[in-house]
N, C-alpha and C positions, 0 to 999 in steps of 0.2 A: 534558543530563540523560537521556541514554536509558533508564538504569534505572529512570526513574521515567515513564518513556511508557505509558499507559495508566491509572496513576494518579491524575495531575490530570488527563485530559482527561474532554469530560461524555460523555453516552449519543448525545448527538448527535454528536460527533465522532468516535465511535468506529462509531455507523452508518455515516459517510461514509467513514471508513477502510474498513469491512464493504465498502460499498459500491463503492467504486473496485477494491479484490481483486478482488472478482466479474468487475469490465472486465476487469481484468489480466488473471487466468486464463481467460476466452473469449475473448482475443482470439489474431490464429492466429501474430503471428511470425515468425520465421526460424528452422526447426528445423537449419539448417545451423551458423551464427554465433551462439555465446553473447550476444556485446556487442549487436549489432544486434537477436536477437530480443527482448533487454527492452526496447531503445531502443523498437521499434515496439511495445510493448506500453503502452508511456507511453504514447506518442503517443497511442493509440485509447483508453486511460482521457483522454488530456487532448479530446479530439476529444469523448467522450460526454458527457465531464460540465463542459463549455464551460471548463476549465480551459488551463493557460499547462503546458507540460510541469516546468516547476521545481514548480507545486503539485501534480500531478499524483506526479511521481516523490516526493515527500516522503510524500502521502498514504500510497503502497507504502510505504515504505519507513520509516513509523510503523507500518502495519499489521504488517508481518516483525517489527519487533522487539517487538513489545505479545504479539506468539501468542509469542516468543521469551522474553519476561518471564514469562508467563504460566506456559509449562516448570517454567523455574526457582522459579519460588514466588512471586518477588516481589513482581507484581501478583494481583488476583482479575479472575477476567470478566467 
């Protein structure tokens, strides 16, 4: 139900989502290799926030599509 991600989730899940972006985007990467530099961008969310890279990558990857719902209308923030 991706269209409906950010919808049912509460304020607190959507903080942690906030919150592991944040790891994402500071951390540094491989500005060479597309694949690789998200890989190791997991990995340092799953590293900070004592997570398993599977919940780690999911967390991203709810946040993307929640700001992505958000666009198109069909969640509120």
């Amino acid at each position: 139900m991706p269209e409906l991600r950010g919808e049912l989730a509460t304020p607190e899940i959507k903080a942690e989502w906030v919150r592991a972006y944040g790891f994402y985007k500071e951390a540094k990467g491989d500005p060479y290799d597309k694949k690789n530099d998200r890989t190791e961008r997991i990995e340092y969310v799953a590293r900070m926030m004592n997570l398993t890279r599977k919940q780690a990558k999911r967390r991203i990857k709810n946040y993307e599509q929640w700001q992505i719902n958000i666009k198109k209308g069909l969640v509120k923030p």
